[in-house]
C-alpha positions in Angstrom: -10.4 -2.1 2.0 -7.7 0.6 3.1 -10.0 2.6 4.0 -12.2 1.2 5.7 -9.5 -0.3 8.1 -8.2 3.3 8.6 -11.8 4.1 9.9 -12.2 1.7 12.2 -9.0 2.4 13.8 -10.0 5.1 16.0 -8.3 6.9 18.2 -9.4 9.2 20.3 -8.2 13.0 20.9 -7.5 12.0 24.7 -5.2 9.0 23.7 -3.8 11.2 21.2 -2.9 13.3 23.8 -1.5 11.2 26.1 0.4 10.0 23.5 1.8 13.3 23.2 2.7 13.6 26.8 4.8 10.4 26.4 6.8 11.2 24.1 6.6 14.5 24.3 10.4 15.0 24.1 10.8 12.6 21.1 8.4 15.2 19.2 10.6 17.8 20.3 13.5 16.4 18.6 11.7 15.8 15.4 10.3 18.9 14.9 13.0 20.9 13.7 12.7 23.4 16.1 8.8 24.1 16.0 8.1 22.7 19.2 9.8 23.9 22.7 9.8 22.1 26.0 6.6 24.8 26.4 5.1 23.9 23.4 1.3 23.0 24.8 -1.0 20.2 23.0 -2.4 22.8 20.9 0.8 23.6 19.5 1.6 19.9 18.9 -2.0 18.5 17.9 -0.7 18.1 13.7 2.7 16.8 14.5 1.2 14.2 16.8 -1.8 13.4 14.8 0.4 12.8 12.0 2.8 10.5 13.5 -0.2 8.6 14.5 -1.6 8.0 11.1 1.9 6.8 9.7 1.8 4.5 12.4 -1.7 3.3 11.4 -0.2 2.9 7.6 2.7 1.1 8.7 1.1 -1.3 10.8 -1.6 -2.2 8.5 0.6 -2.6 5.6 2.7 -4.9 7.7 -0.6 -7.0 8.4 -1.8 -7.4 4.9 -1.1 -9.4 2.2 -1.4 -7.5 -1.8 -1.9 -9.8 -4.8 -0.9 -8.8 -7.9 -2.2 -9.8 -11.1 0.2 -9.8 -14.0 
């Protein structure tokens, strides 16, 4: 079921990018030096990507429910 809700939450590279405009400076920050104010979406693409799929983990694990059996 986790991944199938991880495929259907698409996100495309152009709202990826914007994304990375945004918050361009917050990825700057986080990056432990590996990206500069000239750092170019290219450059950024796997850090932004990444935060992106966390995001995707967090919010679905905060919108489901896990049963355990004991």
């Amino acid at each position: 079921m986790l991944l199938r809700e991880l495929t259907e939450r698409s996100i495309s590279e152009e709202q990826a990018q914007a994304f990375w405009e945004k918050y361009k400076a917050s990825f700057q920050a986080s990056s432990k030096g590996k990206l500069t104010a000239d750092s170019d979406w290219e450059a950024a693409k796997t850090f932004v990507w990444r935060e992106l799929r966390q995001r995707t983990y967090r919010a679905l694990f905060e919108q489901s429910r896990i049963a355990r059996r004991f």
